[in-house]
FITILO-813656 format. One record per residue (C-alpha): x negated, y, z; residue number from 1. Coordinates in nm, 3 decimals. Layout:
N
c1,c2,c3,i
X,Y,Z,NUM
...
This chain:
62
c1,c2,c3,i
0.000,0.000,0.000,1
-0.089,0.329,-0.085,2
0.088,0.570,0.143,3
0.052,0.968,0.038,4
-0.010,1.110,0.417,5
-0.095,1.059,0.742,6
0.295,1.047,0.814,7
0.363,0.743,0.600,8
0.070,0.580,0.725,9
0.170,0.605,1.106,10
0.483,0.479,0.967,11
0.338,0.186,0.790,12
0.096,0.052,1.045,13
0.439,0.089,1.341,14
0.601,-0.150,1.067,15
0.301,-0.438,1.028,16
0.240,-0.397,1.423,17
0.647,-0.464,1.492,18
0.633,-0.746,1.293,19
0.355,-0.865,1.433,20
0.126,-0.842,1.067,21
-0.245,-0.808,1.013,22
-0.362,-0.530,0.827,23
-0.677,-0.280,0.781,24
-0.717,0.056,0.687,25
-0.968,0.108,0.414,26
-1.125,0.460,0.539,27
-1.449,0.468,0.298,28
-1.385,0.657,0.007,29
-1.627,0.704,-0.313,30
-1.551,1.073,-0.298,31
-1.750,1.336,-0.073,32
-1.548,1.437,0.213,33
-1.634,1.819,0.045,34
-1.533,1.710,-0.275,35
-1.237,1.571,-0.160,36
-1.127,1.902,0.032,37
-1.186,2.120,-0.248,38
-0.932,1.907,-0.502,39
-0.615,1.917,-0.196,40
-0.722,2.286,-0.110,41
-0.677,2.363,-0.470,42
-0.368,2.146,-0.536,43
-0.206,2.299,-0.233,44
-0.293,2.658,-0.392,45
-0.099,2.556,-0.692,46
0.180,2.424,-0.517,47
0.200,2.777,-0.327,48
0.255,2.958,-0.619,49
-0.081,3.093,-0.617,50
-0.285,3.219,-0.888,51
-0.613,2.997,-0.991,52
-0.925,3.068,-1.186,53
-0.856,3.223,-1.515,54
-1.072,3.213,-1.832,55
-1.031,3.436,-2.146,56
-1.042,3.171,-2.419,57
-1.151,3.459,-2.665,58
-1.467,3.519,-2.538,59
-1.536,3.164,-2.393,60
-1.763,3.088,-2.628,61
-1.960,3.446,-2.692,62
């Protein structure tokens, strides 16, 4: 399972421990922790309505 937050994974690991299920949380990720930060801080920007990095395509290549 693949849950999207810390939320669903509370939620997930009350489930497995009710029914009395074995399960471990994979917590090592290829990605740098600073990496990793960047891409949500910048996703969560977006999702805020706010305005990102903008290039002018006209003179991109000048």
């Amino acid at each position: 399972m693949h849950p999207q937050n810390k939320e669903q994974l509370a939620a997930l690991k009350a489930v497995a421990k009710a029914l009395k299920v074995t399960f471990e949380t994979d917590k090592n990720s290829p990605y740098d922790p600073a990496f990793v930060a960047k891409i949500l801080a910048g996703e969560k920007a977006k999702n805020d309505g706010e305005k990102g990095l903008r290039v002018d395509v006209e003179n991109l290549w000048k």
